[in-house]
N, C-alpha and C positions, 0 to 999 in steps of 0.2 A: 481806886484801889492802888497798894502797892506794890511795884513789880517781883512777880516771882524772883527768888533767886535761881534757880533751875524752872523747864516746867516738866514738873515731874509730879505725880499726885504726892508722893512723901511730904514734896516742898509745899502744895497745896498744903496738906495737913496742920503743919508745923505754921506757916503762912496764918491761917484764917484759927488756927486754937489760939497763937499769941494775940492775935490782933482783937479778935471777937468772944473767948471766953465764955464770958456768962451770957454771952445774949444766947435768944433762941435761936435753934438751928433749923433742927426736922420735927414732926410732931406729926400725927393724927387731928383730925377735928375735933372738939370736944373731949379732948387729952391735955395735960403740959405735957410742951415739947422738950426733946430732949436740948442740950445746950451746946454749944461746941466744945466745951470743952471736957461734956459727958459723952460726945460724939466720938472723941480722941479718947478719951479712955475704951471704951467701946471697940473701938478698931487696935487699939493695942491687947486688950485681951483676945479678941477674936485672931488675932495675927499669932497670938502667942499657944491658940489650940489648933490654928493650921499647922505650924511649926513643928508644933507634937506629933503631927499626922503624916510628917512626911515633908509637908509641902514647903520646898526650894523657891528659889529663883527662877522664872521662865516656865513652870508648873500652869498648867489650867485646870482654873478651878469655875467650875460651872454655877451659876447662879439663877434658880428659877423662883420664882416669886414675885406675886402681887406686887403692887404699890405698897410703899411702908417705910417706914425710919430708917428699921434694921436693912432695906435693901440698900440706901446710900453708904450704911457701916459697914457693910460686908465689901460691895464696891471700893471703897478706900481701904480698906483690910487687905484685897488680894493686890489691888495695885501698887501700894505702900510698899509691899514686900518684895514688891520687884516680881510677884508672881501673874500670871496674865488671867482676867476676868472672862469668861462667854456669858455676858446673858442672853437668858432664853425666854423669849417672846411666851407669856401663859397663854397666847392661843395656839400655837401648836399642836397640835396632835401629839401622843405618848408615842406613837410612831417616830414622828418627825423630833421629836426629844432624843428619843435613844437613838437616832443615826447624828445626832448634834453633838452626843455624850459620844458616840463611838470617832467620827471624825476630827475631833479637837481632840481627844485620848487625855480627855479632863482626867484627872487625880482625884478630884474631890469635888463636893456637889455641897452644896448649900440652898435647902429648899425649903418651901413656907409649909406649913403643915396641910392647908388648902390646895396645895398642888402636888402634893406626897403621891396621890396616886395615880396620877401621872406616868409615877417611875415602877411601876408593875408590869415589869417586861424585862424581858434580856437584858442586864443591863454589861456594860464592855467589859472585859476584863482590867484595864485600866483605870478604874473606879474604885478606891482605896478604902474612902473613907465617904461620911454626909454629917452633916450636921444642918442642926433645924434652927432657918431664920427668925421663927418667932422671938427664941431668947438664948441662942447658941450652945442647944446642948450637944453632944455625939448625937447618933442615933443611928439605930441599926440598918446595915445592906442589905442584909439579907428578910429580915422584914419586910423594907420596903419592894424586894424584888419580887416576894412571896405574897404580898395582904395589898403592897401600897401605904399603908397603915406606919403609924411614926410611933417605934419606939425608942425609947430614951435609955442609954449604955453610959455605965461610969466612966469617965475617960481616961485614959491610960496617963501616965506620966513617962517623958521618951527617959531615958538615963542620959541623953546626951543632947541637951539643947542649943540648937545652933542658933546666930542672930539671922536676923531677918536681913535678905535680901537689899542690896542698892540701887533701884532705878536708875536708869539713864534717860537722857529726854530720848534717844533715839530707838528705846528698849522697844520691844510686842507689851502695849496695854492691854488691849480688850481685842476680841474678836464675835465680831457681829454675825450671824446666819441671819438673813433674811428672807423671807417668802417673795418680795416683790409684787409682781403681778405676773409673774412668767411661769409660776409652779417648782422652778428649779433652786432649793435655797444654795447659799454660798456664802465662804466665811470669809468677812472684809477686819483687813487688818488693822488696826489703828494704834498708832504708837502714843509716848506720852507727849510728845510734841506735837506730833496730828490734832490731839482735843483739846490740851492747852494753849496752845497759837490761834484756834481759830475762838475760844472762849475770851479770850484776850483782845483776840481781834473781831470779835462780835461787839464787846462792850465799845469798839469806836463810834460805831452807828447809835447804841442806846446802854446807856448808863444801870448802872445798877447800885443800891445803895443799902447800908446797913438797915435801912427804915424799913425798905420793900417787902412784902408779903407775897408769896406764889400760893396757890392753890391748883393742886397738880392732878391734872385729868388723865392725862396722856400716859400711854406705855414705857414707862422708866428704860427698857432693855434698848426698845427703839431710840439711835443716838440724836431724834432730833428735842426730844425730852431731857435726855440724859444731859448734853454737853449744856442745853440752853437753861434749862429746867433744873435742872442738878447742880452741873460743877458753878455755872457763873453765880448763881446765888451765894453759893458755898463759899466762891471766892471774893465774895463782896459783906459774905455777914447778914446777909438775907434768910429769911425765914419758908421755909416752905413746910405746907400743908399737905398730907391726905386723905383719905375719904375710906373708909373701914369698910363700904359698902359699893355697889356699881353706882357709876356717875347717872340715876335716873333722878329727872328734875324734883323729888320729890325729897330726894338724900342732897343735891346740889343746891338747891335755892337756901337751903337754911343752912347750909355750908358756906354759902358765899356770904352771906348775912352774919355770921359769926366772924369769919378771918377777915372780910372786910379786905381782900385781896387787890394791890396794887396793881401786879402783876397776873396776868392769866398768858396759856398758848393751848393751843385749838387747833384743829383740822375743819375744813371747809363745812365739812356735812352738817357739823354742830352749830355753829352758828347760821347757816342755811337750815336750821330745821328753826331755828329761832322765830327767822324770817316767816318761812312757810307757814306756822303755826300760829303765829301773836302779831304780825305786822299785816301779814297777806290777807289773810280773810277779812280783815276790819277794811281794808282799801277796795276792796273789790265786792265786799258782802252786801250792798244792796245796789240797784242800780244807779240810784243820786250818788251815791260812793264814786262810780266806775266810772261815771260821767264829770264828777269835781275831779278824781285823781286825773284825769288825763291834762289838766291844767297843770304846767311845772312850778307854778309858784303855790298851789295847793298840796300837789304829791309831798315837798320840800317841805310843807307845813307838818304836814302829818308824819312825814319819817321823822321830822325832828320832835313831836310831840312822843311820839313812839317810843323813839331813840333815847328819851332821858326814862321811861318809864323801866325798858330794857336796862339801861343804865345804874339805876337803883336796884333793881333785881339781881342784878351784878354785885352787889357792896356798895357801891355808889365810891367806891376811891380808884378804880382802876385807872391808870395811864400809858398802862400798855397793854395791848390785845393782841397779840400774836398770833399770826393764821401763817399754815404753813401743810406742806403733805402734800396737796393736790391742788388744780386752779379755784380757786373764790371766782362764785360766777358772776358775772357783770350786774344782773339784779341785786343781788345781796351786799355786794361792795357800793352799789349804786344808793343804796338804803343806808347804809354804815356813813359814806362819805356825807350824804344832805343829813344825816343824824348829830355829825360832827361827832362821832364813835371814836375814841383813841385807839382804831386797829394800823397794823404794819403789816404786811406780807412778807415771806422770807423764802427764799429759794435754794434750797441745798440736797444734796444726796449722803446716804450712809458714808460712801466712799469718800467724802470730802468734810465730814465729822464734824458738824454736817453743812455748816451754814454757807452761802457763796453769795448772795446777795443777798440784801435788804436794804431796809431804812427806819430812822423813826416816824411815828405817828403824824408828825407835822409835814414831814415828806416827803408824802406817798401818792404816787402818781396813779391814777387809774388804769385798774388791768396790769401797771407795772408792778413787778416783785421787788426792785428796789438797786442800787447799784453794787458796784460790789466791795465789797467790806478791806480796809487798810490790810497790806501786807498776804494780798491775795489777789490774784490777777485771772481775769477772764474776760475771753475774745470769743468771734463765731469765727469757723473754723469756711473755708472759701465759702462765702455769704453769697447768696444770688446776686447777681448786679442791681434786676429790677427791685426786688424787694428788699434785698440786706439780710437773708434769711441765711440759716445755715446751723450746724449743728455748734453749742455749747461748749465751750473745752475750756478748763482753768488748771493753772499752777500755784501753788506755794509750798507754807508747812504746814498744811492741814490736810493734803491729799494721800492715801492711803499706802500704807505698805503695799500693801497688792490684796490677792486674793489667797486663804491658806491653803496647801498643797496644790496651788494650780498657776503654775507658772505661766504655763500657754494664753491660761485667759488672760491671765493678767497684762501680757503681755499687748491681747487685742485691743484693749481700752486705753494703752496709750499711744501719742505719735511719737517718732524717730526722735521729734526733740524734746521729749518729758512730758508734752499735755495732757492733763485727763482729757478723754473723751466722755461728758455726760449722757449722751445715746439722747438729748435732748433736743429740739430745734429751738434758736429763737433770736433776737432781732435786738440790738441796741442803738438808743436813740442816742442824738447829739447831744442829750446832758448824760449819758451815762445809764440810764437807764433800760434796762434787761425787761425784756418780753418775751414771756415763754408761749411758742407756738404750740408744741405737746412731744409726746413721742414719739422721735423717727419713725420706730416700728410700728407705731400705731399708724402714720398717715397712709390716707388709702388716695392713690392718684388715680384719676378719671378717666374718662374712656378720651379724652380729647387732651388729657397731659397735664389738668390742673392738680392740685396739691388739695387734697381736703383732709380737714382735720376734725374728727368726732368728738375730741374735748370740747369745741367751740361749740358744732352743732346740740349735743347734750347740754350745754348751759343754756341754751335758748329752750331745748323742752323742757327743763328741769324750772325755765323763771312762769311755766304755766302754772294756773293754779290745779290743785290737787297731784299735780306731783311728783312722788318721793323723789325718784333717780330713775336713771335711762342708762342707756349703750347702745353703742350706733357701730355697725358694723357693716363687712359689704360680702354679700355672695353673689359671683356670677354676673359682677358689675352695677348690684344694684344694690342701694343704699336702705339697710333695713333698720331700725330702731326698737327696743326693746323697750318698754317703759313700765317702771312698777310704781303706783295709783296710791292714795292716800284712802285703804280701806276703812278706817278706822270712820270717818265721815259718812261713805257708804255704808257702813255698817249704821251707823246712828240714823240714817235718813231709811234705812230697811228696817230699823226699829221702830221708827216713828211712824212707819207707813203701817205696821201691822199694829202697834197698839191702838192708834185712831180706827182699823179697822171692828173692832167689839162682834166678832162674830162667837160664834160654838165653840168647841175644842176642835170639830170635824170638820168644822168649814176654815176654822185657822190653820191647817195642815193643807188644805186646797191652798189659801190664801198665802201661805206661806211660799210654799212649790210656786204659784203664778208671781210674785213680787219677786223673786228670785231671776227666774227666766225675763223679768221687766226690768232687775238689775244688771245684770247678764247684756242687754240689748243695750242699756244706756250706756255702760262700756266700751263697748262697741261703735256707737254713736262717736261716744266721747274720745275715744281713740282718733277715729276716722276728724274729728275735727280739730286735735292736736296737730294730726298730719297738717289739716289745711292751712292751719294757722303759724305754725311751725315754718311751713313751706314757704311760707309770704313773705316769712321773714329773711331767708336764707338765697343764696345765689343760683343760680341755674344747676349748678354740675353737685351744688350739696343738698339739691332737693332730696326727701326720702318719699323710697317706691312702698314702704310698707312699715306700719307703725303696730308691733305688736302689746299681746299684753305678758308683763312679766310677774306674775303670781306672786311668788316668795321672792323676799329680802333678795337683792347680787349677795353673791355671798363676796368678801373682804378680807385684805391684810387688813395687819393691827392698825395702818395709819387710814383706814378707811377707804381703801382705793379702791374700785371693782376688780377683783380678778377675772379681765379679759379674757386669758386663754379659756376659762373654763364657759364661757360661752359665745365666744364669735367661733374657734377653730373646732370646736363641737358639732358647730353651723354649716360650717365649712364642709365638713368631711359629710354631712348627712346628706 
């Protein structure tokens, strides 16, 4: 690509209409996409009905909405203008929206008609104007504050039109609220240098090319989508796709089969339920199975026969795989690598917009996230002597404004001489290479002084088969595990046990009740031998005292993470 002349989204704009024009840009599946340089008109009419509304320079203008075309138009609209974007995560809560619309003191809101109501609640007195992402009409406040409901208002003409706004690269972009994992959101500041330098300086590690194709799964608002997902394609002439309906493999598979997608990015869970579902059960489903997979040169057979089938189902063009959000567990990456799978791992935080380490496909070290990216620097901050451990800390132009209204914090996560602090622990090898051990907060140290880390031990129960996802917590000194089971299976095997049983209506209700309670006990069984076998695997001080069952879904941020507070410190206090 060629270099910005600012990096400013304006410049972006002007940048990638001159260069790319008529190619595709954004688009839906089974739509024409729109082109860059229908993208560019798009964002100058919408720039020119915020402008009527009021909306200045340094303005935030909030942005809630799906996946879609119009959300990248809108995004270069507010930016362009030199005005600042919030997007807001659709899984939020109407709650957690209106204290996001109350503490940014957005001006104006730009929302999809599918999340209009949403905003049926108090909404701030700062709140001017909205207008509807589907195709940018006005539409009413008080409507929406009254029904939720989207109506469409003629829209005024101001008598006095001012120009738009001039970015600086050092202006307020966007500003991020994020859930985390801690329950507390907070707004990360990101200028237009923050996301264009490290977009710029992502492309060192992996190229990006007017040919490429994205098919975009991921949460737009969240900026590890947005910068990776969004702007670099943008800025290379790249095509990206999305999905009119939720990513379930039934809308995905014949989506990927259509765009024939170059490009994909992913979080762990997804490509781990790949695993679990279509790889796992065929290696381990009969005994001759369980007995040839333990041979390495047979397992390597079969993940690679696996691995091209999975391949195909994919589009069959992909050459990059993107994993990123939370650790890829050693089984799943262990299957991707003898697959010979073009995945990358990437390592970054919202605050650092976002990316901080990686690599391309070719290479990607095991368990490593990748080194770190040109014109960005990262150390562990005093590393253990024995091991090199220590917390995470980097600098450059991608690290955050701060935090909005909250100078104090912001203040906590750096040191005296500019470092972020990531709140992450981890370890780098003599080629450069970054190993994430997990989160500070998260380690729980032993009764004897050692370091144990529950992301590691959760990867070793989650590569059991049946299943879903775990969480390893400690009360009281002792190491408890939560695990939630692959029902769907259970359920099929409680199906099949009652239909081979051909009794009465009256004896199928006995039979019913007793298969349950025989359900119920194999559970139980099956837990108690996770533990054992779990246990075998792991070190003295990380054995677990007690392996529950955890019924319903963990519930999750949008990047898939489990929200811990909401059940270890739950555990805790009972």
């Amino acid at each position: 690509m060629q270099v910005l002349e600012k990096r400013t989204f304006r410049s972006l704009l002007e940048h990638s209409t001159s260069q790319y024009a008529g190619r595709p840009a954004l688009g839906f599946t089974g739509q024409e996409p729109m082109t860059y340089a229908a993208v560019n008109a798009a964002v100058n009419e919408l720039i020119q009905l915020l402008l009527s509304r009021g909306i200045a320079k340094g303005d935030r203008v909030a942005l809630l909405s799906q996946n879609m075309p119009n959300w990248g138009v809108s995004y270069l609209a507010v930016t362009s203008m030199g005005a600042v974007v919030v997007p807001i995560l659709v899984d939020f809560s109407a709650h957690e929206i209106a204290k996001i619309l109350e503490h940014s003191e957005a001006k104006s809101i730009i929302v999809s008609e599918k999340q209009a109501e949403k905003l049926k609640t108090a909404l701030p007195r700062t709140l001017k104007s909205a207008i509807l992402a589907d195709d940018f009409s006005e539409i009413s406040l008080g409507q929406l504050e009254l029904t939720g409901g989207v109506q469409r208002v003629v829209s005024r003409k101001s008598e006095q039109m001012t120009e738009p706004g001039i970015p600086g690269e050092d202006d307020l972009a966007a500003i991020l609220y994020t859930s985390g994992t801690t329950g507390k959101p907070k707004g990360v500041m990101l200028s237009h240098r923050n996301i264009l330098s490290n977009a710029v300086n992502t492309m060192g590690i992996q190229q990006v090319s007017a040919g490429d194709r994205l098919l975009s799964v991921l949460p737009l608002p969240h900026t590890y989508e947005c910068t990776i997902g969004f702007v670099i394609p943008f800025m290379n002439g790249a095509s990206v796709y999305y999905l009119d309906k939720l990513p379930t493999p039934a809308v995905l598979l014949p989506a990927m089969e259509e765009v024939k997608p170059t490009m994909m990015l992913t979080v762990p869970l997804i490509i781990e339920k790949v695993y679990q579902n279509r790889v796992l059960p065929k290696l381990t489903g009969s005994p001759v199975m369980r007995v040839l997979s333990r041979a390495k040169s047979i397992r390597k057979l079969f993940h690679k026969l696996a691995g091209k089938k999975i391949y195909k189902a994919f589009g069959g063009h992909l050459h990059f795989f993107g994993i990123g959000g939370s650790k890829l567990s050693a089984v799943t990456e262990r299957f991707l690598r003898d697959a010979g799978f073009p995945y990358a791992i990437g390592y970054g935080l919202t605050e650092t917009s976002p990316l901080l380490a990686g690599c391309g496909p070719k290479l990607t070290k095991f368990q490593s996230t990748g080194f770190s990216l040109p014109d960005q620097e990262i150390r562990i901050l005093d590393p253990d002597p024995a091991t090199g451990e220590g917390e995470i800390i980097a600098r450059g132009p991608n690290i955050m404004m701060g935090y909005y209204k909250e100078p104090e914090l912001t203040k906590t996560v750096f040191t005296d001489d500019g470092w972020f602090k990531t709140g992450d622990l981890g370890v780098i090898d003599e080629d450069g290479y970054l190993y994430i051990r997990g989160r500070i907060k998260n380690i729980i140290i032993s009764s004897t002084g050692e370091n144990i880390y529950p992301e590691d031990i959760e990867a070793v129960i989650n590569s059991e088969r049946h299943v879903l996802e775990s969480l390893v917590y400690e009360i009281k000194g002792k190491l408890i595990a939560r695990v939630h089971l692959n029902y769907e299976e259970i359920d099929k095997r409680y199906h099949e046990l009652r239909e081979s049983a051909g009794q009465t209506h009256r004896d199928l209700k006995e039979s019913a009740a007793h298969l349950y309670d025989h359900v119920q006990q194999k559970v139980k069984h099956h837990l108690r031998e996770i533990q054992q076998r779990v246990n075998a695997r792991l070190s003295r001080f990380s054995r677990l005292t007690l392996v529950e069952e955890q019924t319903e879904p963990f519930e999750k941020t949008p990047t898939k993470k489990i929200k811990r507070f909401l059940y270890s410190d739950n555990k805790k206090e009972s």
